[in-house]
C-alpha positions as CSV (number, residue, x, y, z in Angstrom):
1,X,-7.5,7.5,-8.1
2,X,-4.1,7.3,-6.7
3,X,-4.4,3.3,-6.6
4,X,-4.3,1.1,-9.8
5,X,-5.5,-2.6,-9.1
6,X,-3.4,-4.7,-11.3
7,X,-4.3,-8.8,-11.7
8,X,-1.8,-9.8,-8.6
9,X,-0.5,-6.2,-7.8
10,X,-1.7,-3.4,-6.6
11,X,0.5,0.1,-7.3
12,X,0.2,3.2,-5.0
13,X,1.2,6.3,-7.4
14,X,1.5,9.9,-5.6
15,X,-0.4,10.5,-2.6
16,X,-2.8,7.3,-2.1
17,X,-6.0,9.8,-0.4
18,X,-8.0,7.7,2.6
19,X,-10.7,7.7,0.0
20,X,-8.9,4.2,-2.0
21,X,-8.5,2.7,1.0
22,X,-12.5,0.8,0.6
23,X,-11.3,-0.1,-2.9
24,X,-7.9,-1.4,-1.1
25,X,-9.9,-3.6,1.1
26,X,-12.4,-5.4,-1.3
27,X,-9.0,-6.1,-3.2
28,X,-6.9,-7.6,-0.8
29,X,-9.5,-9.1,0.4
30,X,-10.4,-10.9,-3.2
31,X,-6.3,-11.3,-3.4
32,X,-5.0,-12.5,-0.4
33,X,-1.5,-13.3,-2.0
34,X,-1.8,-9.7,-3.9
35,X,1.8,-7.9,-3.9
36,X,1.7,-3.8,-3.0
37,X,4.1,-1.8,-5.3
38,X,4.7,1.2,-3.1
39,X,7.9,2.8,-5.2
40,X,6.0,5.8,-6.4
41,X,3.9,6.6,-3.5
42,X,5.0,9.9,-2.1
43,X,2.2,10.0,0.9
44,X,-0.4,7.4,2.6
45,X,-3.2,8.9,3.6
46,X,-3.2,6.9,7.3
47,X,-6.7,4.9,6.1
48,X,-4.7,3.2,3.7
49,X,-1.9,2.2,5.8
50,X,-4.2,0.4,8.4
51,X,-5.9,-1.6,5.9
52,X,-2.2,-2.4,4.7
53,X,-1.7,-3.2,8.2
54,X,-4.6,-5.5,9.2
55,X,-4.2,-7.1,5.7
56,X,-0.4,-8.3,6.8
57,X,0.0,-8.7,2.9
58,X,3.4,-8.5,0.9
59,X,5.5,-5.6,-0.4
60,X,6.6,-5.7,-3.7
61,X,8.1,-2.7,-4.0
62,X,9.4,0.0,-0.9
63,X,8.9,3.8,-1.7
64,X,11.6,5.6,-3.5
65,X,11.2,8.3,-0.7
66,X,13.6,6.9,1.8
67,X,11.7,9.1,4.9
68,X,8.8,6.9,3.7
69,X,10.0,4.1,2.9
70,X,11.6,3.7,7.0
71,X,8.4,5.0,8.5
72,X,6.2,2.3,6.5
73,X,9.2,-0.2,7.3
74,X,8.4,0.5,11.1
75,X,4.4,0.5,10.7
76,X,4.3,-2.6,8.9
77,X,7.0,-4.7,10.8
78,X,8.9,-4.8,7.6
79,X,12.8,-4.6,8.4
């Protein structure tokens, strides 16, 4: 698993696969004030980026990968 569900964070590592994104939702659905820490998340399978979006929750942390970090930026209304 690509996703590690911390007590008020959760942190993508690597390439976060559309198969987290279930375990994504019953989290941020238990944490609605949960913070994403997204600085070593080299891909987002799309799955996990719509549950990001629906959830409207905070980002902690923007990826090191400046391609992705602008693209998610966009997606999530972040700038």
């Amino acid at each position: 698993m690509s996703i590690t569900f911390k007590k008020n964070c959760v942190v993508f590592c690597d390439m976060a696969e559309g198969e987290d994104a279930e375990s994504l939702l019953e989290w941020l659905q238990k944490h609605p004030k949960g913070k994403i820490d997204l600085s070593e998340c080299s891909h987002l399978h799309p799955a996990n980026l719509q549950v990001l979006m629906a959830a409207k929750c905070s980002i902690f942390a923007r990826p090191k990968d400046e391609l992705l970090a602008a693209w998610l930026d966009t997606a999530l209304k972040t700038v």
